[in-house]
C-alpha positions in Angstrom: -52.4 47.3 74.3 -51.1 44.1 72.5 -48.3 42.6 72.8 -45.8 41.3 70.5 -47.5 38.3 69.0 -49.4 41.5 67.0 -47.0 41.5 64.2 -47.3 37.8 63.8 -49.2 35.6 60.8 -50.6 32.3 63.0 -54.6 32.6 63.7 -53.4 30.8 67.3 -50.9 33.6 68.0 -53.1 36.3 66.7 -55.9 34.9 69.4 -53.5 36.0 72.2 -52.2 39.1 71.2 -54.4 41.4 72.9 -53.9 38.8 76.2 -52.7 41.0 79.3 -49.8 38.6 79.5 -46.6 40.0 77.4 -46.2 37.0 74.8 -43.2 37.1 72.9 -42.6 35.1 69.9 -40.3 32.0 70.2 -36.9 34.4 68.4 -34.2 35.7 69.6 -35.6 39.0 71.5 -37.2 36.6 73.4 -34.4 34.8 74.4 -32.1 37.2 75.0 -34.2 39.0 77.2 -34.4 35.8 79.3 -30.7 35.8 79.3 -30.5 39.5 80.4 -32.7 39.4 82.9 -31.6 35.5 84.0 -35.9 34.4 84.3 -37.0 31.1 83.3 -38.9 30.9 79.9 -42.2 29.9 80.1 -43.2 28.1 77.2 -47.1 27.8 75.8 -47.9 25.7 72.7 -50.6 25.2 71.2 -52.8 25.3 68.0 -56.0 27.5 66.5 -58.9 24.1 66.7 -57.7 23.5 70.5 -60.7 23.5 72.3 -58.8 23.5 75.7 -55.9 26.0 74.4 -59.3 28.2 74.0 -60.2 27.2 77.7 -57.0 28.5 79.5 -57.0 31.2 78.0 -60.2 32.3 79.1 -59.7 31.5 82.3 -56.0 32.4 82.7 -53.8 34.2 80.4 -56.8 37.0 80.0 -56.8 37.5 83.5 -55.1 40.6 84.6 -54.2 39.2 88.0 -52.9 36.2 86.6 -51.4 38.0 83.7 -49.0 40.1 86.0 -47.7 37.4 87.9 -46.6 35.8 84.9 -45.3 38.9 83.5 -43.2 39.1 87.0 -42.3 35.9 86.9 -40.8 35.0 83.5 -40.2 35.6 79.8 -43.8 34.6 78.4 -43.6 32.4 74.9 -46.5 31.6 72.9 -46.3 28.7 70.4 -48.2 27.5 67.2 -47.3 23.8 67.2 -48.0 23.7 63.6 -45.6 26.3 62.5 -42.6 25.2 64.6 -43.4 21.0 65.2 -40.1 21.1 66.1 -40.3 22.7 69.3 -43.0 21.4 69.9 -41.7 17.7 69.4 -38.5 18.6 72.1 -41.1 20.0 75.0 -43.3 17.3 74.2 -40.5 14.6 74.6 -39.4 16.2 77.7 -42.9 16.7 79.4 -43.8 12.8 79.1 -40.0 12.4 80.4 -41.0 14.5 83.5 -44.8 13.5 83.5 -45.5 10.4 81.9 -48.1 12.1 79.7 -48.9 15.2 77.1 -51.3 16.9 74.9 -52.2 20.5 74.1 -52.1 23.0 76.1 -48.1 21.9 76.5 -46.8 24.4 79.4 -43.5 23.9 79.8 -40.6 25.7 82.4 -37.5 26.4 80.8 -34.1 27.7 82.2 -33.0 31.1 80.7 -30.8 29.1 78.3 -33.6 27.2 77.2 -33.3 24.0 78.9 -36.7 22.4 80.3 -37.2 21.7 83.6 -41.3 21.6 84.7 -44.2 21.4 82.4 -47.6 20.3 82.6 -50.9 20.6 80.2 -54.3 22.3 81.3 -54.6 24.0 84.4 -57.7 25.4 86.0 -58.3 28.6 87.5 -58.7 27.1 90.8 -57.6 23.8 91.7 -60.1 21.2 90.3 -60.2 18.0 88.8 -57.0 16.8 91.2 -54.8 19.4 89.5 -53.1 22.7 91.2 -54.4 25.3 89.9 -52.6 27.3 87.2 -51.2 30.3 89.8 -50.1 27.6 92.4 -48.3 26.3 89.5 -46.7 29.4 88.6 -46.2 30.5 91.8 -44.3 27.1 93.3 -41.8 27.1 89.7 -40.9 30.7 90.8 -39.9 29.6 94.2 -38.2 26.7 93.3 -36.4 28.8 90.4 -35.5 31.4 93.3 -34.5 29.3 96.0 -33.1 26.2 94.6 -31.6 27.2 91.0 -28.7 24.3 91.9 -31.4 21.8 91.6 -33.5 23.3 88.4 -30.1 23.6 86.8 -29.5 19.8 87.6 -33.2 18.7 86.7 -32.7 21.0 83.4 -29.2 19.1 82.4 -30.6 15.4 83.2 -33.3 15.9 81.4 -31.8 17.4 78.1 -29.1 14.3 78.5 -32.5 12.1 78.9 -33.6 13.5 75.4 -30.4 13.3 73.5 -30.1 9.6 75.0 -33.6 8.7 73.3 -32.6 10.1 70.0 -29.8 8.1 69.7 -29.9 5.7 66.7 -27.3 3.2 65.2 -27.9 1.3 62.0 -29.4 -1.9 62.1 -29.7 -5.2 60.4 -33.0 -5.1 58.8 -33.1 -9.0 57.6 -34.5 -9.9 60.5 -37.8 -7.5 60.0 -38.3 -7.8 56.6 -40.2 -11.3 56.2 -43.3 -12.3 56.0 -43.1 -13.6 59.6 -42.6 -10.2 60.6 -46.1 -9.3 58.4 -48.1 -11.7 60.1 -46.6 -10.9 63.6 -47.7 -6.7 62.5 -51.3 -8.2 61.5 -51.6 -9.7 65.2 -50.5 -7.1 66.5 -52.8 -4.7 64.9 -55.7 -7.2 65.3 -55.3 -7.9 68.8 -56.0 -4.3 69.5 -58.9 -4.1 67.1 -62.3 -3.2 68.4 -64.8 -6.0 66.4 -67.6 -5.0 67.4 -67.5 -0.8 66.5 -64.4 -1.1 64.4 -61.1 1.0 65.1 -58.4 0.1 67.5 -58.0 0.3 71.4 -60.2 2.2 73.3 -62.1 5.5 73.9 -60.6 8.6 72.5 -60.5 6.6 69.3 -58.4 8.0 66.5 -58.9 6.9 62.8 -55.5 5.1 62.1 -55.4 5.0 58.7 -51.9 3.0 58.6 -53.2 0.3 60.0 -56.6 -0.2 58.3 -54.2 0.1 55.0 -52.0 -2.3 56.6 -55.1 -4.7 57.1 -56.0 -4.0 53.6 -52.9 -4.7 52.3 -52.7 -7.8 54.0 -55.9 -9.5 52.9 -54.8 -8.5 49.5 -51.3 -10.2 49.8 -52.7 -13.3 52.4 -56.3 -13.4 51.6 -56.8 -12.6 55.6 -60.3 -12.3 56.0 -60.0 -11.4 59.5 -58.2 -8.5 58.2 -60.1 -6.8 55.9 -63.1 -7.2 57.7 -62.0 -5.2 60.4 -60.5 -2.8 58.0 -63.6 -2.2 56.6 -65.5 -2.2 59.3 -63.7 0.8 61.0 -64.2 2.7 58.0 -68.0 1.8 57.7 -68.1 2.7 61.7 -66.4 6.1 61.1 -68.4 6.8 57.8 -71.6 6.0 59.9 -70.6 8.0 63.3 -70.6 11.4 64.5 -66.6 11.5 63.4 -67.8 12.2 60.0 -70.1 15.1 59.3 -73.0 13.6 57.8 -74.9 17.0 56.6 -71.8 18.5 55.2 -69.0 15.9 54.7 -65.5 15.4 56.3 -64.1 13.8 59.7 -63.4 15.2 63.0 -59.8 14.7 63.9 -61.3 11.9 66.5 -64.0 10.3 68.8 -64.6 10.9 72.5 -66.4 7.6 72.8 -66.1 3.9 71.4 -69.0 4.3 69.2 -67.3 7.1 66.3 -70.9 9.2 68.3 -69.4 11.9 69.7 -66.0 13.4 68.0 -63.8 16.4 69.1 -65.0 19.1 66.5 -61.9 20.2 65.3 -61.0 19.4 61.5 -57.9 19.1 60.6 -56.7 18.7 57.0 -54.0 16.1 57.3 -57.0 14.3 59.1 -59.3 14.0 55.8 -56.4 13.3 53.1 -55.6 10.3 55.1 -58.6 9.0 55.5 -59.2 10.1 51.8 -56.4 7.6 50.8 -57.4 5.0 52.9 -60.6 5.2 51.3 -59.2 5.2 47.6 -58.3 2.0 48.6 -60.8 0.7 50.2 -62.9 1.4 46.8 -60.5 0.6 44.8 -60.5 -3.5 46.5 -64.3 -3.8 46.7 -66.2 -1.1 44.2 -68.7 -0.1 47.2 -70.0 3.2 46.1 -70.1 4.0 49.4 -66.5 4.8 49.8 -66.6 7.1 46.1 -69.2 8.9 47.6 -67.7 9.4 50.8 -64.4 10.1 49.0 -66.2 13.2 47.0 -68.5 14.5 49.9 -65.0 15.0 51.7 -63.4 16.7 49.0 -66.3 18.6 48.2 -65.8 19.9 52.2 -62.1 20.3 51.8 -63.0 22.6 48.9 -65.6 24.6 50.7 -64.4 25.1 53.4 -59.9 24.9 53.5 -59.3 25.8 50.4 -58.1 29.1 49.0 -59.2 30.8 45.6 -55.4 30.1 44.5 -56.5 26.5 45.4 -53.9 25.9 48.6 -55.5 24.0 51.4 -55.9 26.1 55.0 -54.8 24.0 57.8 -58.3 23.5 60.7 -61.6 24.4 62.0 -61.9 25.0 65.0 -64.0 23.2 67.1 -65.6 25.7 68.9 -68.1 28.6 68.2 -69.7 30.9 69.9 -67.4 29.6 72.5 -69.3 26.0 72.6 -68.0 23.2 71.5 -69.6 21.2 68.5 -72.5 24.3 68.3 -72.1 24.7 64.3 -72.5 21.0 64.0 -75.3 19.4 66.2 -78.7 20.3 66.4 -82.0 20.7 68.3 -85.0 18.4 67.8 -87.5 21.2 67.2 -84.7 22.3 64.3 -85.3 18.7 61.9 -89.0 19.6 62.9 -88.9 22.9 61.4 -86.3 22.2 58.8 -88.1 18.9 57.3 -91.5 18.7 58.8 -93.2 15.4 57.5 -89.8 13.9 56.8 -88.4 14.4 60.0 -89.7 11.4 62.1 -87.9 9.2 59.0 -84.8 11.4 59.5 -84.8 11.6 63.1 -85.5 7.8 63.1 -82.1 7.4 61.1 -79.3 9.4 62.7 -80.4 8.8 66.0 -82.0 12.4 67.1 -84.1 12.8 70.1 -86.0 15.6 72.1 -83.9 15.4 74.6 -80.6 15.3 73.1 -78.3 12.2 72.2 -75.0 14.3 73.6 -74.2 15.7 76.8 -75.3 19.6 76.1 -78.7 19.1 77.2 -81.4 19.0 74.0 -78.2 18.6 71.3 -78.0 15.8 69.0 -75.2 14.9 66.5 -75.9 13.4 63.8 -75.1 9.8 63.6 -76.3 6.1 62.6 -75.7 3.3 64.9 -76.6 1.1 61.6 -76.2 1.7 57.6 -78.2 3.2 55.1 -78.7 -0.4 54.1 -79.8 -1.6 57.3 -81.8 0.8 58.1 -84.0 0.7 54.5 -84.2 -3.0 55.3 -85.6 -2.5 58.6 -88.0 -0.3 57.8 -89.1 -1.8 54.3 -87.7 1.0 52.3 -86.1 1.4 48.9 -82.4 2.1 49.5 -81.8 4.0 46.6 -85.0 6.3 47.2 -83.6 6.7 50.5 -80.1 8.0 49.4 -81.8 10.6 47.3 -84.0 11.3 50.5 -80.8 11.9 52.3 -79.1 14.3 49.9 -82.0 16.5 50.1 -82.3 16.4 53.6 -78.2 17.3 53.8 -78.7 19.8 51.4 -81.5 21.8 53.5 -79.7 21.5 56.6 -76.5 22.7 55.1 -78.7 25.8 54.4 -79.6 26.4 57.4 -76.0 26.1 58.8 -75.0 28.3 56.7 -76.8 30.8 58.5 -75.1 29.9 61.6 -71.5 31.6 63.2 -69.1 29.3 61.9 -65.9 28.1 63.7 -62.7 30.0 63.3 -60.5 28.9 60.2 -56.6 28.2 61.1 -55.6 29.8 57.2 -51.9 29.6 57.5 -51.4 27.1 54.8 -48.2 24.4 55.8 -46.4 22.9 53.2 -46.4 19.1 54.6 -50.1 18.9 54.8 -51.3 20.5 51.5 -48.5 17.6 50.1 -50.6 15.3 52.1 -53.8 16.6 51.0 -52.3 16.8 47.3 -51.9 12.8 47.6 -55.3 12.4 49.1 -56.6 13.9 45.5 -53.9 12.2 43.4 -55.0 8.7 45.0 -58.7 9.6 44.6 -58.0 10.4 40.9 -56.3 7.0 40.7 -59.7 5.2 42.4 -62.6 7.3 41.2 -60.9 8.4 37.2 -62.4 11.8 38.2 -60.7 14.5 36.1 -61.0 17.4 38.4 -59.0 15.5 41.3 -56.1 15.4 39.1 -56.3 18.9 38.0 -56.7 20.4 41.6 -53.5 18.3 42.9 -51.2 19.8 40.2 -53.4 23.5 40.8 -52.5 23.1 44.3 -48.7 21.8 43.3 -48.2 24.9 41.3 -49.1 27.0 44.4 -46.9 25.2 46.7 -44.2 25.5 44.1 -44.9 29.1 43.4 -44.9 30.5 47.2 -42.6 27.7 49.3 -39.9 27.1 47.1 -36.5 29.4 47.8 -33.0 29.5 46.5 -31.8 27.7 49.7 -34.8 25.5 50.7 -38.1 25.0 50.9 -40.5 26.7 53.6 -43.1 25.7 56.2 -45.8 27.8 56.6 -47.4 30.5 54.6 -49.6 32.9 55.0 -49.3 36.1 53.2 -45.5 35.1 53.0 -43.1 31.8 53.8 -41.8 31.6 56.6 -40.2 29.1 58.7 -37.1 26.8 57.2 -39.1 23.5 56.4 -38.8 20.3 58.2 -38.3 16.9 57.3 -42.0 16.3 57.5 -42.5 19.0 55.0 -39.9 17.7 52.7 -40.9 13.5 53.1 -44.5 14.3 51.9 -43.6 16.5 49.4 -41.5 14.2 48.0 -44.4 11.2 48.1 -46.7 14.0 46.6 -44.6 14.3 43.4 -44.3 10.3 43.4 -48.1 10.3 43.1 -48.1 13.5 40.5 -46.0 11.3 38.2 -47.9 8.3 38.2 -51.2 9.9 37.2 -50.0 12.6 34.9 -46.9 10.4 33.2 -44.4 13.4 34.0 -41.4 12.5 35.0 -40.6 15.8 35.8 -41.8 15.0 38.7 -39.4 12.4 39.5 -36.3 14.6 39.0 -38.0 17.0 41.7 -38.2 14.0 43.6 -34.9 12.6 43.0 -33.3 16.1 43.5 -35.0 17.0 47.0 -33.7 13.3 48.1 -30.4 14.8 47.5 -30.7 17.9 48.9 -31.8 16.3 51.9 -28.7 14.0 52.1 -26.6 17.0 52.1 -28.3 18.9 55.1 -30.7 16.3 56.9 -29.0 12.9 57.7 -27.5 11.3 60.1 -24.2 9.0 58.6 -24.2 6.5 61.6 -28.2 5.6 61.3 -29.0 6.7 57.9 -31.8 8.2 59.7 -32.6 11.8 59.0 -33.0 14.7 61.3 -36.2 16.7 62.0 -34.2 20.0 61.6 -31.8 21.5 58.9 -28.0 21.3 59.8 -28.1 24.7 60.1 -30.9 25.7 62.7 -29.2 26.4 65.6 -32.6 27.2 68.4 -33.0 23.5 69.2 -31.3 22.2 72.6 -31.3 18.9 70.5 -31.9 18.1 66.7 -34.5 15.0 67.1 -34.8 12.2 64.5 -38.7 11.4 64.6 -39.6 8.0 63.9 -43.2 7.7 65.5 -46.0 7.6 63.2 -48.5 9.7 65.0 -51.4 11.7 63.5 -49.3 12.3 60.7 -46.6 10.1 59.3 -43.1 10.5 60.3 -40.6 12.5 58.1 -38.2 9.4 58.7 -40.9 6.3 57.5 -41.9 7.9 54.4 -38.5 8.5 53.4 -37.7 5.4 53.5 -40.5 4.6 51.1 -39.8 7.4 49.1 -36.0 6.4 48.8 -36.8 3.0 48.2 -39.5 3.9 45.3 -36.9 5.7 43.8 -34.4 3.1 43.9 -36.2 0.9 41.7 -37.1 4.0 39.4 -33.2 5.2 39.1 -31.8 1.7 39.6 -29.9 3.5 42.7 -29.3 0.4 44.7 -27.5 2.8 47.3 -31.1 4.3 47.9 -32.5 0.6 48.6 -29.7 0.2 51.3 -30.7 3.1 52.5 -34.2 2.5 53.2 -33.3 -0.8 54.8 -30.9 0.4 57.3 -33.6 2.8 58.3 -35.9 0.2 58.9 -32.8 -2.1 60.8 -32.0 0.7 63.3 -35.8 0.3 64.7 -36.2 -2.8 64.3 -38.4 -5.2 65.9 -39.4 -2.2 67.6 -41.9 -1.9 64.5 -42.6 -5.3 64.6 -43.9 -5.4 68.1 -45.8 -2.1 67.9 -47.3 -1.9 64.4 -49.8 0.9 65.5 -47.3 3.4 66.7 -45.4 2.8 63.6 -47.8 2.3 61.0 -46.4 3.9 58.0 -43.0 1.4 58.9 -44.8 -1.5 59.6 -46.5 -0.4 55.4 -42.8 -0.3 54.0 -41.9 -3.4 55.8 -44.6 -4.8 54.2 -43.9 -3.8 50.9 -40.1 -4.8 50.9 -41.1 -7.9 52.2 -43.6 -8.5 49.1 -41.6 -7.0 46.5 -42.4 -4.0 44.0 -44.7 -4.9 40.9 -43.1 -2.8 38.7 -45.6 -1.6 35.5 -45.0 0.9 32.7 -47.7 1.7 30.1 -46.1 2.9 26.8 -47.6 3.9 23.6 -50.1 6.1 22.1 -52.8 5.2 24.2 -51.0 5.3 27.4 -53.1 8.3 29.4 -56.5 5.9 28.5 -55.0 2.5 29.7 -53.2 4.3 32.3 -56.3 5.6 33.8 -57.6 2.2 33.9 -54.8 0.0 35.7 -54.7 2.8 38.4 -58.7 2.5 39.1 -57.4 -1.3 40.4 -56.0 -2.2 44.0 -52.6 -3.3 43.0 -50.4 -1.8 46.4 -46.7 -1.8 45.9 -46.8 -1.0 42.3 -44.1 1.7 41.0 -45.9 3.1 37.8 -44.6 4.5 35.1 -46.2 6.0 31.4 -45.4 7.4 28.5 -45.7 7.5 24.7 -42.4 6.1 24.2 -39.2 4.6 24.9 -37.4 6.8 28.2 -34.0 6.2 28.2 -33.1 7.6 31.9 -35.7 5.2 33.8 -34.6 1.6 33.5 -38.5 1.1 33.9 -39.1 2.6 30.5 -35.8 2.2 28.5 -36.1 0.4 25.3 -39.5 0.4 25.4 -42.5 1.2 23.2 -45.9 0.6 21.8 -45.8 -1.9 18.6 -47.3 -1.2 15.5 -49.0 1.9 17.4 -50.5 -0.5 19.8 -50.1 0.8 23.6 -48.1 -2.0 25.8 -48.1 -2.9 29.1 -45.4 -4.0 30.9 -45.1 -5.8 34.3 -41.6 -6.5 35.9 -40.4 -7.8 39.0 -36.8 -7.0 40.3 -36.3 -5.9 37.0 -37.2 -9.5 35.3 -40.4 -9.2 32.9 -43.3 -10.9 31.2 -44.1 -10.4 28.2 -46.0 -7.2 27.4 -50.0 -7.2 27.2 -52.1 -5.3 25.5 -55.7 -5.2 27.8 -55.5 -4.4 31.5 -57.4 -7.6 31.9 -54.3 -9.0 30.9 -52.5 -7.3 33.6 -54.6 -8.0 36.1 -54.6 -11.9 35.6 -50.7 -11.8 35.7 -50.6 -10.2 39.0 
């Protein structure tokens, strides 16, 4: 019989509700019931591409033994992290406060009124691996709930104060951060971390970064470090060469096991893949490799096949399992390339490193990888690089055949409003690198969507998936925002900029925080939190509170709001040297430092011409540029006002705090200006 996830939309929720443990919902029958019958809450989060969520359940929460003990015991919660991140951010917080540590699946003991008290991650079966096992576990928080509620009532109240301590924020005086001592100090820091001989940062699991391989890129282009962009590059050639990215069918992993990029954790993610799809516009943008446009489209060409929707909205993960084995749609067996390629095996095999015995630790299973590039390898083995390229795409194209045969991974299709805005950058940047049509058109497809099915009279929402639910967060809102930033600049629509402007508002109105000028996670008006956090790490995904900032001082220059600017500064102050000192926890602020600290290069393209020429200064790595087009003069942007193209001859315009050079008429022009 199922319980009463049934009725729910999340893939991760569905997978449990025909689990013989009684998982509510997190709502308020839930948590009434809790009160009523004064149990603790347990509390299980976790998300559709977990491969260890996957593994507990198995072993645990489908055990009917196991099942009625927690059924006994307390109110059972289940948890998508991805439809309420804000949960999931509070019992996150509190189980490093208690543990020193997190990660997925979060397990976390709460009193009946909702305060945490015990949590933990994975538990076996049995106890292995130096960890009790998960009904010791159970068993020793329902004893210590029964016998010694004085003391879990205490633990529960210190640690809710320990929270609301940590989220405590005061505006700052951001003139000490913004300087370009403070740049080089970030680059250092990010450097010092860097590994130079496989690329990336710190060690094994390795996780793309993309903030601070822009960071890197952003300083050679300000500083001509070489250091820097050499090890910017160089992660991206290590992860465009490893196992992280699938080399048959395109796209990244969300990250590696091991220091080489060999081995990744299945899983793909989207917000994954349209970050690493903007760092890559870049990266092509400041050298013209072809490498990076061609990863750039075999990406998209995944995202396309396989998380995106016929109305063209972007699904959230693959899993990383199928068949309940980790990797198994992925990798492949010796004897497979035999039969797949014949003659051309031993040349394939040669290249991405497969073996009869296996290059991975499932016995006989290889993943796909090269140690060295295409390049390389062709010079190596005396071979025509461009004959080998077409040699590859063949080869990808008849194993992608054959995978197609095989069970694929489970698709997470709830579709979340913050990363489809991501992913809607990812295509307006590679528009802006490549020129390719069909990226634009697809980010304003996908706009319309998001527009069409999250958009309400009182908000935006979260998640959807046959409906909206969920209020939106601050996350949702922030890259939403930088979406329509992006829209504008390759479509010349300032439409988008008064949807911009007007959810800036909005958000002043029912997300900030007066004393800090911070913003919180939550609406004023959700009232299920214990606390309303203000995030400020920059983690997987950006946080809500860095990219407004940027957004709010992009659109300070655009309006002339100086309010705005003074705004995004005292957001940065009430961090800061905290950014300073830790540039790879706060990647996307230690970018909008940057960018204060340089200065906005402020260009508007007006006249008839203005989509051609347009097209042309975005294909260049110019960072911190607000851009603006149009046919003529725009007498609500200060950028455009007054403006327009002389004796039909399309201008360009480049200003700096609002003082300008004259106007040129050839991007060349442009470009030896700046």
């Amino acid at each position: 019989m199922p319980n009463k996830l049934i009725n729910e939309t999340s893939p991760y929720l569905l997978q449990h509700a025909h689990n013989p443990v009684h998982w509510y919902p997190w709502g308020e029958e839930a948590l009434q019931q809790a009160r009523a019958l004064d149990k603790p809450i347990l509390v299980s989060i976790g998300y559709a591409a977990c491969h260890w969520c996957h593994v507990m359940e198995r072993e645990s929460f489908e055990n009917e033994d196991t099942a009625a003990l927690m059924n006994e015991y307390f109110v059972n919660i289940k948890i998508d992290r991805e439809e309420r991140p804000d949960l999931d951010h509070i019992y996150m917080d509190a189980l490093q406060a208690i543990s020193g540590a997190g990660g997925w699946p979060l397990n976390v003991f709460l009193t009946p009124d909702c305060k945490p008290f015990f949590g933990g991650t994975y538990f076996p079966p049995v106890r292995a691996f130096n960890r009790s096992s998960w009904r010791e576990v159970i068993h020793a928080v329902h004893e210590s709930f029964r016998t010694k509620r004085g003391e879990v009532e205490t633990q529960s109240q210190n640690l809710v104060a320990h929270l609301q301590n940590a989220n405590r924020f005061t505006g700052g005086n951001a003139a000490g951060v913004i300087g370009t001592g403070s740049l080089q100090l970030m680059a250092d820091g990010i450097l010092h971390s860097a590994d130079k001989e496989w690329g990336g940062f710190g060690r094994a699991p390795k996780f793309p970064q993309t903030f601070s391989i822009r960071y890197l890129l952003r300083h050679y282009h300000y500083t001509g470090n070489q250091e820097a962009v050499e090890q910017a590059l160089l992660s991206l050639n290590k992860m465009i060469q490893g196992g992280i990215y699938d080399q048959a069918g395109g796209g990244f992993a969300r990250y590696s096991t091991d220091t080489e990029w060999q081995a990744p954790h299945f899983e793909k993610m989207l917000y994954d893949n349209a970050l690493l799809v903007s760092a890559l516009s870049e990266a092509y943008q400041l050298t013209q490799d072809a490498t990076y446009r061609e990863v750039i489209e075999h990406t998209l060409a995944f995202v396309e096949r396989e998380l995106m929707s016929p109305a063209f909205a972007f699904y959230s993960a693959l899993d990383a399992d199928s068949e309940g084995v980790e990797g198994k749609f992925y990798t492949w067996q010796y004897t497979e390339i035999q039969d797949i390629l014949g003659e051309e095996a031993s040349l394939f095999c040669d290249l991405y490193q497969v073996t009869p015995e296996g290059n991975w630790h499932e016995g006989h299973t290889n993943i796909l990888w090269m140690p060295r590039s295409v390049a390389a390898f062709a010079a190596e083995k005396q071979l025509n690089e461009e004959g080998l390229q077409e040699k590859r795409k063949e080869w990808h194209r008849r194993l992608m055949e054959m995978r197609g045969k095989r069970q694929r991974p489970l698709l997470d299709d709830k579709v979340l409003l913050g990363w489809n805005a991501l992913m809607n950058t990812a295509y307006c940047d590679a528009f802006a690198a490549t020129g390719n049509p069909h990226f634009r058109e697809l980010a304003l497809r996908n706009m319309a969507f998001l527009e069409q099915h999250f958009r309400t009279a009182d908000g935006w929402k979260h998640s959807w998936k046959k409906e909206a639910r969920i209020p939106a967060f601050l996350d949702d809102y922030a890259m939403l925002i930088q979406a329509y930033l992006r829209l504008q600049e390759v479509t010349g629509d300032t439409g988008f900029l008064e949807k911009a402007a007007a959810l800036v508002k909005w958000l002043q109105l029912w997300f900030l925080d007066e004393e800090s000028g911070l913003f919180f996670y939550t609406h004023h008006n959700q009232n299920d939190v214990v606390i309303r956090k203000k995030e400020v790490y920059d983690g997987a995904t950006p946080s809500g509170n860095a990219l407004m900032a940027a957004n709010l001082a992009y659109l300070s220059v655009v309006y002339n709001k100086n309010e705005w600017y003074q705004q995004a500064q005292q957001m940065v102050g009430a961090l800061g040297q905290t950014i300073v000192r830790y540039p790879g926890s706060f990647g996307c602020w230690a970018l909008l430092i940057q960018q204060l600290a340089q200065g906005f290069r402020e260009i508007a393209v007006v006249g008839p011409e203005h989509e051609t020429l347009s097209n042309e200064v975005l294909q260049h790595y110019i960072p911190g540029k607000i851009f603006q087009q149009g046919k003529g003069a725009g007498e609500n942007y200060p950028l455009l006002a007054g403006r327009e193209g002389t004796n039909g001859e399309t201008r360009i315009y480049l200003c700096k705090d609002y003082t300008c050079q004259a106007p040129f008429v050839s991007v060349n022009d442009l470009l030896i200006a700046l």
